[in-house]
Structures are given as structure tokens and as C-alpha cells.
LUMKEVEX-92642 format. One line per 4 residues: number of its first residue (from 0); for each residue x, y, z of N, C-alpha, C. Coordinates in steps of 0.2 Angstrom, whole numbers, plus 2048, in hexadecimal, padded with zeros to 3 digits. Layout:
REM LUMKEVEX-92642
NUM	X/Y/Z/X/Y/Z/X/Y/Z; ...
//
This chain:
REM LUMKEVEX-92642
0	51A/10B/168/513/10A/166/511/103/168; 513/0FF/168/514/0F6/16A/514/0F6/172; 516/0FD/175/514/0FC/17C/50F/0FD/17F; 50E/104/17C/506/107/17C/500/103/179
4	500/101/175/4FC/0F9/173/4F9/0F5/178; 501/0F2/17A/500/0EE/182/4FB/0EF/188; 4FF/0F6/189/4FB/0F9/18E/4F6/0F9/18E; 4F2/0FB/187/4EA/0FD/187/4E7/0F5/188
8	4EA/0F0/187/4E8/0EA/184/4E7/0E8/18E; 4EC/0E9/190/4EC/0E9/198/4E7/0EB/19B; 4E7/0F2/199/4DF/0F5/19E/4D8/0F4/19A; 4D9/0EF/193/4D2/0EE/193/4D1/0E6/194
12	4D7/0E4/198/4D3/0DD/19A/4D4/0DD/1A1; 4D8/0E1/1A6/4D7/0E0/1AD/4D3/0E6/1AF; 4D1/0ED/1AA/4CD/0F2/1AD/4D4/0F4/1B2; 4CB/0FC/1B4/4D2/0FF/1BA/4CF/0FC/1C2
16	4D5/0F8/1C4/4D2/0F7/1CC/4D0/0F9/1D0; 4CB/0F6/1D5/4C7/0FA/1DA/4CB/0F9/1DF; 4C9/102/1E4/4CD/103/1EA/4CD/0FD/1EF; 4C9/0FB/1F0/4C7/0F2/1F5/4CC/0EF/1F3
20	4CE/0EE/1ED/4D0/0E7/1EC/4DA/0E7/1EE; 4DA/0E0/1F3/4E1/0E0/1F7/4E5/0DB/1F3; 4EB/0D9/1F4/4EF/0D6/1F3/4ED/0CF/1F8; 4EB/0C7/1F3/4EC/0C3/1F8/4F1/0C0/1FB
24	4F0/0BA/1FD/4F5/0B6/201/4FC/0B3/1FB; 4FA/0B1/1F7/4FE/0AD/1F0/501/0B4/1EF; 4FD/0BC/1EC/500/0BF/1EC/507/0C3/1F1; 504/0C1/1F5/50C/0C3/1FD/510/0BC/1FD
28	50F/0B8/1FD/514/0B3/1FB/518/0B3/1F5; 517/0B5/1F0/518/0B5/1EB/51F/0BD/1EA; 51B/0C0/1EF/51F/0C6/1EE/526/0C5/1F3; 524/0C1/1FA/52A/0BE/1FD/52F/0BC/1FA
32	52A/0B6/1F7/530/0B3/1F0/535/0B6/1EB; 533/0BB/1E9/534/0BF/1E6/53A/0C2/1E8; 538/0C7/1ED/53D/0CA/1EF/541/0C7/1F3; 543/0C2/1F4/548/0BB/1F6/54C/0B8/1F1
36	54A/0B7/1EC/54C/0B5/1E6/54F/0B9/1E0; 54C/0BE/1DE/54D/0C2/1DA/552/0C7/1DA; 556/0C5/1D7/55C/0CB/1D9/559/0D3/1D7; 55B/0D6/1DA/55B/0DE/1DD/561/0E2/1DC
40	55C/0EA/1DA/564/0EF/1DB/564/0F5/1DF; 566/0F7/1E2/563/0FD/1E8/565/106/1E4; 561/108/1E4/562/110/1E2/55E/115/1E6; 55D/11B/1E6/55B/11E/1E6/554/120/1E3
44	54E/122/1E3/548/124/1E4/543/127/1E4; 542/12E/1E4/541/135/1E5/544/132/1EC; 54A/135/1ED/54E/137/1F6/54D/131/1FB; 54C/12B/1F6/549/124/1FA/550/11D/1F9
48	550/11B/200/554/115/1FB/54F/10E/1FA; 54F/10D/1F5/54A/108/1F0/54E/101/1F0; 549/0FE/1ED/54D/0F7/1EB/54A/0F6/1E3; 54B/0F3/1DE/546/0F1/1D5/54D/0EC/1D5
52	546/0E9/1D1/547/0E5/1CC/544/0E5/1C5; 545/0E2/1C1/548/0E0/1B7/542/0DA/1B8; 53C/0DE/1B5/534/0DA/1B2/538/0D4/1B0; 53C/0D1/1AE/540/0CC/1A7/541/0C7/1AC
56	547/0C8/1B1/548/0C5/1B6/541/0C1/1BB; 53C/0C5/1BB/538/0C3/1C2/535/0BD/1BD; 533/0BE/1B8/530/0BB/1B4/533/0B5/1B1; 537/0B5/1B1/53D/0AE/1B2/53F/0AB/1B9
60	53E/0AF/1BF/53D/0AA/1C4/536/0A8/1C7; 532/0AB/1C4/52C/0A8/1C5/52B/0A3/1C3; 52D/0A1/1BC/52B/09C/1B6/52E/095/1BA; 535/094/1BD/53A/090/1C0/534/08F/1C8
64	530/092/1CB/52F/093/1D2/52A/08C/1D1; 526/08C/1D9/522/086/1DC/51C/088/1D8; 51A/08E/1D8/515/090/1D4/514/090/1CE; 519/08B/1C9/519/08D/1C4/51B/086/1C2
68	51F/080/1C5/51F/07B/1C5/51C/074/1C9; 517/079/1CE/513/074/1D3/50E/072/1D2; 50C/06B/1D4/506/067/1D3/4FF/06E/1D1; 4FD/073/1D5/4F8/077/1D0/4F9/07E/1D1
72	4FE/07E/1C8/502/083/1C9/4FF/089/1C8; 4FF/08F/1C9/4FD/095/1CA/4FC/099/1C2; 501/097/1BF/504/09A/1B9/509/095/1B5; 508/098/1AE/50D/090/1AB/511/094/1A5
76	50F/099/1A3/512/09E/19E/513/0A3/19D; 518/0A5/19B/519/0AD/19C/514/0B3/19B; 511/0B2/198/50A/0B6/197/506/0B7/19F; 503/0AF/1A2/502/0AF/1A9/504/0B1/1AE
80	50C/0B1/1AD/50E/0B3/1B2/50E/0BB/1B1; 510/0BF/1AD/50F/0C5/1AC/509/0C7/1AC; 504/0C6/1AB/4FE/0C7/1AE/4FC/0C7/1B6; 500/0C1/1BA/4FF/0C0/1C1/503/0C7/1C4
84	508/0CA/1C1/50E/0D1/1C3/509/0D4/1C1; 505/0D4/1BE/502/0DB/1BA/4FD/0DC/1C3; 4FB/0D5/1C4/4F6/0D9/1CB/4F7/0DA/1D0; 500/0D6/1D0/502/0D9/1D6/505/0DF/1D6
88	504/0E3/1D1/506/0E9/1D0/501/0EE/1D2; 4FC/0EC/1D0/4F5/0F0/1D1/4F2/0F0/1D9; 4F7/0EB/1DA/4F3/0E8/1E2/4F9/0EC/1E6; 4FD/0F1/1E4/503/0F7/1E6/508/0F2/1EA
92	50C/0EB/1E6/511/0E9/1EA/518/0EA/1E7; 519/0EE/1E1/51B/0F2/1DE/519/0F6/1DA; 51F/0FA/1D7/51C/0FF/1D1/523/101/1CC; 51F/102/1C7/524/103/1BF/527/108/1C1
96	52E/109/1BE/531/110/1BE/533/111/1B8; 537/114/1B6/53A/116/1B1/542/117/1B1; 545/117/1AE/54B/115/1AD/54D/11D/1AA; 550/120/1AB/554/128/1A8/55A/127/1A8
100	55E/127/1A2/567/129/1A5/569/130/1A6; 56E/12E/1A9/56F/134/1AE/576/137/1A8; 573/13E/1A8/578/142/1A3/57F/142/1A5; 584/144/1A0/589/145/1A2/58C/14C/1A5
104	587/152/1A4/585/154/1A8/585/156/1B0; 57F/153/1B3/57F/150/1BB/585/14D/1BD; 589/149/1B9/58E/144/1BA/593/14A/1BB; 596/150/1B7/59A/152/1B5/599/15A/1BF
108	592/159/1C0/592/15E/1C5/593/15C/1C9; 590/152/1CC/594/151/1D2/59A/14E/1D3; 59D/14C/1CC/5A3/14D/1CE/5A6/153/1CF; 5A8/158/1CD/5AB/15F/1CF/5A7/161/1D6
112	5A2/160/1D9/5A2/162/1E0/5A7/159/1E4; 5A4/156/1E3/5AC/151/1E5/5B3/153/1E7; 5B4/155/1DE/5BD/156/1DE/5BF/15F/1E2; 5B9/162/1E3/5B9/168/1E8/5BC/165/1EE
116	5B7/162/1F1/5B8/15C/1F7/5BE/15B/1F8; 5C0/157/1F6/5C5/152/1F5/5CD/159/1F5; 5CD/15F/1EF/5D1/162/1F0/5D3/165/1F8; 5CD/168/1FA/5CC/16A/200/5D1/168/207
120	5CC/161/206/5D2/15B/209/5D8/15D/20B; 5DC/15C/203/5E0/15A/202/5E6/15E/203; 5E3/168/204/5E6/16B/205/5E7/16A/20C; 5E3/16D/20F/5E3/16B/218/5E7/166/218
124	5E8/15F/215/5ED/15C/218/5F4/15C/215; 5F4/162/20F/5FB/162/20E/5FD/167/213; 5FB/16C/216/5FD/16F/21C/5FE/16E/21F; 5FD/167/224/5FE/164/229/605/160/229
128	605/15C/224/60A/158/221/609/156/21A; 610/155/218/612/155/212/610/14D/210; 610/145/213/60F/13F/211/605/13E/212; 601/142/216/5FC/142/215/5FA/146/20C
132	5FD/14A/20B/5FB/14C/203/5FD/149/1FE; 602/143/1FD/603/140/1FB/5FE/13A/1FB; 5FC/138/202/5F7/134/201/5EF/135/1FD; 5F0/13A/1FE/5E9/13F/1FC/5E9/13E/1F6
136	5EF/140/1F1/5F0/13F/1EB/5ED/13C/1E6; 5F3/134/1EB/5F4/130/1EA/5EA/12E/1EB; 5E7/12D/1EE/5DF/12B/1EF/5DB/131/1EB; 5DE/134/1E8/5DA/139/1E3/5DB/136/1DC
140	5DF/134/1DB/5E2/132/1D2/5DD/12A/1D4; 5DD/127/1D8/5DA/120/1DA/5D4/124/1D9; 5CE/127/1DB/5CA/129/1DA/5C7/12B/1D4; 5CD/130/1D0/5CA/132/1CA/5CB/12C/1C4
144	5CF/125/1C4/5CE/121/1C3/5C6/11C/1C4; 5C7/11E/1CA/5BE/117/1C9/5BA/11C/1C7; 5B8/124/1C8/5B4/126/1C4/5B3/125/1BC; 5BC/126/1BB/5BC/125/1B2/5B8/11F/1AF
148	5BB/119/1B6/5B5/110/1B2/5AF/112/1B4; 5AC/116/1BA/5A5/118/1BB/5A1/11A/1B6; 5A6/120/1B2/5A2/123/1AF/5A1/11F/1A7; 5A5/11C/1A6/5A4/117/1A1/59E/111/1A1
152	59D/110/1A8/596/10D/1A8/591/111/1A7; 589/10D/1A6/584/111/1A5/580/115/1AA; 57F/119/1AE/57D/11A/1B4/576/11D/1B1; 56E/11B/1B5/56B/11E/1B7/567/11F/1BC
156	55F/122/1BB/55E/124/1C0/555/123/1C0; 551/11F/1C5/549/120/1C2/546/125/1C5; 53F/125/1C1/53A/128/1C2/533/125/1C2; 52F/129/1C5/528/125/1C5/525/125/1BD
160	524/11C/1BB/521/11D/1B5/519/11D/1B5; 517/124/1B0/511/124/1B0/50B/11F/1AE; 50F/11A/1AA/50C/113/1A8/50C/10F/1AC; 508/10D/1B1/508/106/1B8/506/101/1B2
164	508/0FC/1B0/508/0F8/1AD/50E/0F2/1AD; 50D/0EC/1AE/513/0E6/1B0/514/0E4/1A7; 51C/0E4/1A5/51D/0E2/19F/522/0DC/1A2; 523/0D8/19B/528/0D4/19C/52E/0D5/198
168	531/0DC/19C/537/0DF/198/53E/0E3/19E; 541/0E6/19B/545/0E6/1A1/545/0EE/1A5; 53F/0ED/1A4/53C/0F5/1A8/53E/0F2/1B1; 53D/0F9/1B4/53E/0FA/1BC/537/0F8/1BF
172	538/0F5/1C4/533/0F6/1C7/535/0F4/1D0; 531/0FB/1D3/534/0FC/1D9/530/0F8/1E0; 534/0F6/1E4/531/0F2/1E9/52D/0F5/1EF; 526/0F4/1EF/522/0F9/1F5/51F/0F4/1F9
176	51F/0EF/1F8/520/0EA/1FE/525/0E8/202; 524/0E9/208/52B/0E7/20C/52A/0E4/215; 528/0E0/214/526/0DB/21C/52B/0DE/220; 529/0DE/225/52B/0DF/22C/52E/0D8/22F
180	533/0D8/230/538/0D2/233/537/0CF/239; 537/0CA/23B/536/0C7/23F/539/0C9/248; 53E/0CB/246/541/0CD/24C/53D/0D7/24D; 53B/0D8/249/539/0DD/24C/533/0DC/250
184	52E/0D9/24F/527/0D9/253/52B/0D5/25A; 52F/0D0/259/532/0CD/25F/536/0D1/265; 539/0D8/262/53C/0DD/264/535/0E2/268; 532/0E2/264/52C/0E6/264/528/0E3/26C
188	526/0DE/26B/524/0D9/273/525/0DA/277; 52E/0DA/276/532/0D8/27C/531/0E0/280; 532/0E5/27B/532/0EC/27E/52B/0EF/282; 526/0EC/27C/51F/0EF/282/51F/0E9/288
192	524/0E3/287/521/0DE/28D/524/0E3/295; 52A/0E3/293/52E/0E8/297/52B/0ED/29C; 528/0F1/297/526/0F8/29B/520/0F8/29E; 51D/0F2/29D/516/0ED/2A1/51A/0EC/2A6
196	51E/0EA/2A7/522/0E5/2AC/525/0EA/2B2; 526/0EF/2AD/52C/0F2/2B1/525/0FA/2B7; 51F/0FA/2B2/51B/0FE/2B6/515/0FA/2BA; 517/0F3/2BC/513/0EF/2C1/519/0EF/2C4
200	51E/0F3/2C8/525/0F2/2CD/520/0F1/2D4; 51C/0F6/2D5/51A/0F4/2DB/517/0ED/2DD; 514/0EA/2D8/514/0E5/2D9/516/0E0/2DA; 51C/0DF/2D8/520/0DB/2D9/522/0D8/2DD
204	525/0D2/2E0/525/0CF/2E6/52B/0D3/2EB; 52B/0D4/2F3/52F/0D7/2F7/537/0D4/2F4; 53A/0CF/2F5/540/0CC/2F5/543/0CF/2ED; 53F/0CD/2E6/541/0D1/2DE/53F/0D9/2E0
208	53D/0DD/2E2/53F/0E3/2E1/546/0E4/2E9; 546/0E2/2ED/54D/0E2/2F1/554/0E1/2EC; 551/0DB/2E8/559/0DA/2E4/557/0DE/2DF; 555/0E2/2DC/553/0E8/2D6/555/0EF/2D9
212	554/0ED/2E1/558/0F6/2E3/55F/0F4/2E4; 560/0EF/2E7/569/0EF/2E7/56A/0EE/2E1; 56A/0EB/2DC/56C/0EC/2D6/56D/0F2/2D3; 566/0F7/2D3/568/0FE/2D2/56D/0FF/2D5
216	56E/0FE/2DD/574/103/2E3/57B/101/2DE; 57B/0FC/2DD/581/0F9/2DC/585/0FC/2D3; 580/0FE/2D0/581/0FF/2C8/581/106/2CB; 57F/10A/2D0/57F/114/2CF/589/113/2D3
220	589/10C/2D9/591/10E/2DB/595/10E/2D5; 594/10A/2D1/598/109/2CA/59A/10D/2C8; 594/110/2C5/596/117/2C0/599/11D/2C5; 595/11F/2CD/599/122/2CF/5A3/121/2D0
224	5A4/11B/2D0/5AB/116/2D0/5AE/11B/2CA; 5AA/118/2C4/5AE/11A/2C1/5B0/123/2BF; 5AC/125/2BF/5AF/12E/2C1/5B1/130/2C5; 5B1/12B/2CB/5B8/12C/2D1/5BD/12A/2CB
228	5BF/127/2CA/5C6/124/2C7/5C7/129/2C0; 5C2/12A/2BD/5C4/12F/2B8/5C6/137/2BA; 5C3/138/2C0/5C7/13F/2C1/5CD/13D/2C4; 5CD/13A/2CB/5D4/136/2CD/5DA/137/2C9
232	5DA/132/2C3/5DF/133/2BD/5DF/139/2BA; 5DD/13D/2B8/5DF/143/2B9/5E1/148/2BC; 5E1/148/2C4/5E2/14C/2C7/5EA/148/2C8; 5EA/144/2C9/5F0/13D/2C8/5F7/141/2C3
236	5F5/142/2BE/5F6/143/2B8/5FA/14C/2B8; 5F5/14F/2BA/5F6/154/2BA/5FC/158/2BF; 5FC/153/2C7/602/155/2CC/608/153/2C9; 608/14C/2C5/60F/14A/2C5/611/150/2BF
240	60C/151/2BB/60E/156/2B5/613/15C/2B6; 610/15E/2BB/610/164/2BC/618/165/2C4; 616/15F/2C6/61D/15F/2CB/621/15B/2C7; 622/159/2C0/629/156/2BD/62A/15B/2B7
244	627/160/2B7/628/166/2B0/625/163/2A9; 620/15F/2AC/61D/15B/2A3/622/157/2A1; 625/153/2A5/62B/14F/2A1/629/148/2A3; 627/144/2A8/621/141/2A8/619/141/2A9
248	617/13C/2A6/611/13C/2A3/60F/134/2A5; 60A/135/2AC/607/12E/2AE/600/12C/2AE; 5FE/129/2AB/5F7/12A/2AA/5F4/122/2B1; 5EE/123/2B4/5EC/11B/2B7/5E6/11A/2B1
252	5E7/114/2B0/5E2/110/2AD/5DF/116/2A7; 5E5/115/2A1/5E4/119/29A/5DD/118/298; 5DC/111/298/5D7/111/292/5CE/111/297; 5CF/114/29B/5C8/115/2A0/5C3/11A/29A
256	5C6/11F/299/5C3/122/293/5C3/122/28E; 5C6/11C/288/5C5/11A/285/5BF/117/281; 5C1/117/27A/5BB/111/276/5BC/10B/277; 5BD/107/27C/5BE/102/27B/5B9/0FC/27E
260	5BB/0F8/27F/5B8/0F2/282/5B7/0F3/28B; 5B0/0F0/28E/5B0/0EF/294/5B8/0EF/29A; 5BB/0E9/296/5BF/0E5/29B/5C6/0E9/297; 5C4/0ED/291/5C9/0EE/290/5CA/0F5/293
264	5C6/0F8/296/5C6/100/297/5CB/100/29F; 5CA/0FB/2A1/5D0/0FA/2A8/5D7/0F5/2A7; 5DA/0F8/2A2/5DF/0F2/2A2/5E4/0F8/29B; 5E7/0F8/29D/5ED/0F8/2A1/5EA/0FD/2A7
268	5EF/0FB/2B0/5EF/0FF/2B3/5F1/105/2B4; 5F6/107/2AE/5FA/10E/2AF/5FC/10F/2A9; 5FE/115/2A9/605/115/2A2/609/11A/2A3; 60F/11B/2A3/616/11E/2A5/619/120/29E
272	619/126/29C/61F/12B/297/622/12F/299; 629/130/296/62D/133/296/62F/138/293; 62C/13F/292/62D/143/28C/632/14B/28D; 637/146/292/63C/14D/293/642/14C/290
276	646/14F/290/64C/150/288/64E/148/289; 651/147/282/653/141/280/64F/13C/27F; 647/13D/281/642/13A/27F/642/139/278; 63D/135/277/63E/131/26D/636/138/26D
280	632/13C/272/62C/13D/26E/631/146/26D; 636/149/273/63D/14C/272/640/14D/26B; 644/146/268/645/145/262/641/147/25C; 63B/144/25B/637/145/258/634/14C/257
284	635/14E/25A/631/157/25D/639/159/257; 63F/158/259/646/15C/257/646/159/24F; 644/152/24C/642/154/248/63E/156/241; 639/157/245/633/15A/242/634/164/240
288	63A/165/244/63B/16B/243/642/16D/23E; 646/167/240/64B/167/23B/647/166/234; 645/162/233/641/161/22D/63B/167/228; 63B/16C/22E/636/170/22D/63C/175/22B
292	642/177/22D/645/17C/22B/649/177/226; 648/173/226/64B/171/21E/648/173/218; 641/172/21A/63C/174/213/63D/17A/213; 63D/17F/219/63E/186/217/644/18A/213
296	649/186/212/652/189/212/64E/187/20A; 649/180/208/64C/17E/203/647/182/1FE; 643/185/202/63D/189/1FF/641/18E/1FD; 646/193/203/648/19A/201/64E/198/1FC
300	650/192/1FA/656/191/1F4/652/191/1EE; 64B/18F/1EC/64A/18F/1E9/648/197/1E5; 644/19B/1EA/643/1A1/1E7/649/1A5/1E4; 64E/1A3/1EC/656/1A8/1E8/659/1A8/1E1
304	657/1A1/1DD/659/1A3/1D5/655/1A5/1D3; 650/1A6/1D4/64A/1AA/1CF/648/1B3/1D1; 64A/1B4/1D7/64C/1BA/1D9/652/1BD/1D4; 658/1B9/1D3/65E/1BC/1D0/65D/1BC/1C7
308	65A/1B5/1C6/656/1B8/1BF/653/1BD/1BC; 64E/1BF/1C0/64A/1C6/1BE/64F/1CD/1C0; 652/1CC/1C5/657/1D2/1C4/65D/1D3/1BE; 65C/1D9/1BC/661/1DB/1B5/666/1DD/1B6
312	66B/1D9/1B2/670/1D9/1B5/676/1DF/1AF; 678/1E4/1B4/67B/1E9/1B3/683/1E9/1B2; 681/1ED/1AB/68B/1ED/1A8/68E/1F2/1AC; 693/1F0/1AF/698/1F8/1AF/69C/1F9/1A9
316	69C/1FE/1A8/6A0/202/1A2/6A8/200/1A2; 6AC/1FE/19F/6B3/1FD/19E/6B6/204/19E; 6BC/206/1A1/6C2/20C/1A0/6C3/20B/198; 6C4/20E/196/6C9/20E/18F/6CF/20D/18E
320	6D1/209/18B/6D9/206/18B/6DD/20C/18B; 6E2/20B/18E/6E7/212/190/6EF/20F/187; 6F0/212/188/6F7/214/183/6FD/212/185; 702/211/183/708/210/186/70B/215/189
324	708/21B/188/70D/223/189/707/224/191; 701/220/192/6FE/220/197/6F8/225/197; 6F9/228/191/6F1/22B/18F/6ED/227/18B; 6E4/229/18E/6E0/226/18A/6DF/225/185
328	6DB/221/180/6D9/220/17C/6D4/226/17A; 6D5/22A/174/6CC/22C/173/6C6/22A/171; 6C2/228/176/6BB/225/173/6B9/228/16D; 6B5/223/169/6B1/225/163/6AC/228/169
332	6AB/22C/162/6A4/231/163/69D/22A/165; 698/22F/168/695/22B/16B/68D/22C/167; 689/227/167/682/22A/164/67D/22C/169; 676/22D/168/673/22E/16B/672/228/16E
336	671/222/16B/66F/21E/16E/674/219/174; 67A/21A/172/681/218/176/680/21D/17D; 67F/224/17B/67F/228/183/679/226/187; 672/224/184/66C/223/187/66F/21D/18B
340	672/217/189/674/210/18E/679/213/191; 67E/218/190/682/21B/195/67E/21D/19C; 67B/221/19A/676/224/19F/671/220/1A4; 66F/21A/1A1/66B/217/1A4/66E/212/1A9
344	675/211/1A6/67A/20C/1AB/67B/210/1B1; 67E/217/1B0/67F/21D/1B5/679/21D/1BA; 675/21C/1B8/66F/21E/1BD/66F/217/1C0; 66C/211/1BD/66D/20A/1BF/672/209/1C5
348	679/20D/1C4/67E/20C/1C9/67D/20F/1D0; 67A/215/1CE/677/21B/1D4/673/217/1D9; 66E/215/1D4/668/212/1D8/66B/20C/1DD; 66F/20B/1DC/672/203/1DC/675/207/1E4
352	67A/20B/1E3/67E/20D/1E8/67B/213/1EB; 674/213/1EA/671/21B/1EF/678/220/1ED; 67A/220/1E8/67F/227/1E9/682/22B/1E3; 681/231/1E2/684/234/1DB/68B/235/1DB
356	690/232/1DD/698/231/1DC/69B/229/1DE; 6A1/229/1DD/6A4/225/1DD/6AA/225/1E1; 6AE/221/1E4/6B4/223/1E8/6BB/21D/1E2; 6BF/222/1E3/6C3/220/1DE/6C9/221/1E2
360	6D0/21F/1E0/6D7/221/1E1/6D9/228/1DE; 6DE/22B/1E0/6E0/230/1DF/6E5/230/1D8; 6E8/22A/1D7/6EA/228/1D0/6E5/22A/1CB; 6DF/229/1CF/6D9/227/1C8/6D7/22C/1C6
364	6D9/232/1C9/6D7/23B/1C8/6DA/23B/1C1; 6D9/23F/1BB/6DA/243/1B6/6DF/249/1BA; 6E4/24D/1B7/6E6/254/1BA/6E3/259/1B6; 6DE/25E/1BA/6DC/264/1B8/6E2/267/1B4
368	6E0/26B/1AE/6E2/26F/1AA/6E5/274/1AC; 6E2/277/1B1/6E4/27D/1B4/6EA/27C/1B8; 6EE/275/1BD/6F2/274/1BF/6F9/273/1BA; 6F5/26F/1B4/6FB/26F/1B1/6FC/275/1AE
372	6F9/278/1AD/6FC/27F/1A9/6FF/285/1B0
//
């Protein structure tokens, strides 16, 4: 209620401004100094990157400024000087925002499109190599750390506020003044002087355009030089390749196509490899692949106990103890449920051995009845 008060008290002692009316000189100085002086935060803006400042702030460094402690000072009170902001505001060298926090929520949705990201990553490079995903990891747990201190901060976010009014509070207010720097108009000169210059060629004296054509001649043999030499090496490249079975590898002037420097792109002249057996890139190739049938041997031991676990592991039945006189014992009578696991081992062992008998010794026959009788 206290602000709205304010307000109204504003627009009935400055009225609403007329479209005529500009920003003076004192007021464009005053804004230079400002945003010189006045510490600054950068965010975002409806899809803009912005600059604001905290009304509190400006109005404390106004109070300290020339205009404030100079022979005929402009302003001498904080009432004054917020009044002098109130017309620079009207006069569009900034404007109020609003301040929103930003839910936990929105927080909660950009980071899981993040840690998608990031797993994605991280897959692809456990693929490749195993010390890349560790590093991955390893900068993943870093990451979900400073989010944790991030989100412990307060984050927000503005908007345009409907009240254009200058308070002397720690409201936002966004910079829409922004001078064009000095090297730009300098830049600007020099480019339209240029093309002035460059479309009076006819004019120019006989002897400057003679040295304007050699100098072209001499920059087109260059470039042509230099595509001699880049294919050159190549072709260079490809003879010895191909007449040593890829086991040397000579390049002339490696770094011609490289990102490097002028004077670096010709230097070294050559370069000489050896990549037939007993080579260190040999060794390395041997083992990259011992190590790769390592992890597999170590992968297939792993699953073979867990293979043997899930399989059930099957009683054979015992003989029944024999006698002294060499005949058997008689079994107890059997239940139903003792012949059902009988039957289910019999089948168990079939399945096992694709076969409905067994092969035994000829001792291990019983003698038919009928022989003995």
C-alpha cells in the first residue's frame, strides 16, 4: 500500500510525459557515469541479454558523485536524486523490472534435461573407452555438486514491471541506454574510406596501380604455391605407402594444413614413421587387443557362476545296501509322494541324457526267475 501511495504521489507531481520531450546532456552523462560506476548483473530478458542495477546502489553512488558534491551541485538529497532517476526513466534510459523467483520446478526440469545430456555422453564414451567414463563420472558427481550449492542460492528471473516508476529500493532496473564505442565509428570511417578509395582505382597514379598489379600477381602465385605443395605431399604420401605395404609413413611439411601459425605451418620439413611390426604404434594396436580379450574372458567368468546357480541341481538315487549273504535289502514301502520325486529324478535324468536306459555291467543284471528255476 506504501508503494502504491508513492506512485500516485509521483504521477501527480511530474504528470504523464510528453512524446517531445528527450533526455538532456547532464542526463547522458550522468547515465555514462552510471553505468561506469555502478556495479552490474547480466541475465537474461524476454530472450535478451540485459545489464540492471539495485535503485539503492545508484542512489548511493550518485550522492558520493561531482554532481552531488560539486561547486553547483545538481542534487544533495536522496529525495533529489531519486526524483533526478525518476526522469531519467521517463526519458527511456532505463526501465523497472520485476524480480520473480524462479520455482523449483523449472529448476527441477532443467536440470533433468542436463543430466539426460550428460548421461548420453557418457554412454558413448563408456563404449569407446573405459578411463573416458570414469572421467565422465568423475565430472558428473562435480557437476551434481555445484548444482546442489546452486540450488541453494536464490535464483531469479525479471519481468516487465507495469509500474515505470524510480524507487529508492532494491528493485531492478534495466539498462536501455547503451553508447556506441569509440572504435566502432573509427572502424566505420576507415571501411567506407576504403571502398571510396578502392572505386577511384582508375584514378589513381600509372606507377601505384603497376605496384597494385604485381602485388596481386604475387599473392594469386602464393596461394597457387601453396596447393602445389598440398597435393604434392600427398601424392608423396601415398607412393611410399603404397610401395612400403603401409609400413612407412612420410609426410613433407606436416603442418601446411594445419591450425597453426603462418611461420608455423612450414616447419618442420618432413616427418618420418615407422608403423610396421615391432613398432611402439604395433605394440600398442597388440595391446589394446589383449586387454579387450581380457575384459571378455572376465565378462564370460562372471556370468558362468550365475549360469550354475539357476540350474537345479539333481540327486541320483543310491543302490540299497546289500547283505552279507549278497542279497538286497527290502525297501520300505513307498508313498505317493516318495514315488512322485522318484519319477521326477527318472525323467530329470532322461532329459539330461536324451535316452530312456542305461548301460550297466553284467554283474549288475538281477538273474531272471525263469533261469533259475
Amino acid at each position: 500500500m506504501a508503494d502504491k501511495r508513492k506512485i500516485k504521489k509521483r504521477k501527480e507531481e511530474f504528470g504523464e510525459p510528453k512524446e517531445s520531450e528527450k533526455a538532456t546532456s547532464e542526463e547522458y552523462s550522468v547515465a555514462k557515469w552510471l553505468k561506469n560506476n555502478v556495479p552490474t548483473k547480466k541475465t537474461k530478458f524476454l530472450n535478451h541479454h540485459v545489464e540492471y542495477f539495485t535503485g539503492t546502489k545508484a542512489v548511493d553512488a550518485l550522492l558520493t558523485s561531482k554532481w552531488a558534491t560539486g561547486k553547483n551541485p545538481i542534487f544533495t538529497t536522496r529525495h533529489e536524486v531519486r526524483d533526478f532517476l525518476h526522469k531519467m526513466l521517463l526519458h527511456k534510459l532505463f526501465h523497472r523490472a520485476k524480480k520473480v523467483p524462479v520455482s523449483e520446478q523449472e529448476l527441477k526440469g532443467k536440470s533433468k534435461k542436463k543430466d539426460k545430456e550428460q548421461e548420453k555422453s557418457s554412454k558413448s564414451g563408456d563404449d569407446k573407452d573405459g578411463e573416458k567414463s570414469q572421467a565422465s563420472a568423475c565430472e558428473g558427481k562435480e557437476t551434481k555438486d555445484v548444482k546442489e550449492k546452486e540450488k541453494k542460492k536464490r535464483k531469479i528471473r525479471l519481468e516487465m514491471h507495469l509500474e515505470q516508476v524510480f524507487l529508492d529500493t532494491t528493485d531492478a532496473y534495466v539498462w536501455i541506454y547503451n553508447p556506441i564505442p569509440w572504435y566502432y565509428w573509427l572502424c566505420g570511417s576507415l571501411v567506407v574510406l576504403s571502398t571510396i578509395v578502392l572505386c577511384m582505382f582508375p584514378l589513381w597514379p600509372a606507377t601505384v596501380r603497376k605496384g597494385v598489379y604485381y602485388l596481386s600477381v604475387a599473392a594469386a602465385a602464393f596461394l597457387v604455391m601453396i596447393i602445389v605443395l598440398a597435393v604434392l605431399r600427398v601424392v608423396v604420401f601415398c607412393l611410399v605407402w603404397i610401395l612400403t605395404l603401409s609400413r612407412h609413413h612420410l609426410w613433407l611439411l606436416p603442418n601446411l594444413t594445419e591450425d597453426v601459425g603462418f611461420f608455423a605451418s612450414f616447419w618442420p620439413l618432413y616427418k618420418y614413421e615407422y608403423r610396421g611390426p615391432g613398432s611402439d604404434s604395433d605394440k600398442s594396436s597388440k595391446n589394446k587387443k589383449k586387454r579387450k580379450k581380457d575384459k571378455q574372458s572376465d565378462d564370460e567368468s562372471e556370468k558362468t557362476p550365475l549360469l550354475t546357480e539357476q540350474q537345479p541341481e539333481h540327486s541320483v538315487p543310491e543302490a540299497p545296501p546289500e547283505t552279507d549273504t549278497g542279497e538286497a535289502k527290502e525297501e520300505p514301502l513307498l508313498t505317493n509322494t516318495d514315488k512322485q520325486s522318484e519319477s521326477e529324478s527318472e525323467n530329470s535324468q532322461r532329459s539330461s541324457t536324451d535316452r530312456d536306459f542305461e548301460i550297466v555291467g553284467p554283474d549288475d543284471v538281477e538273474p531272471d526267475e525263469d533261469s533259475n528255476a
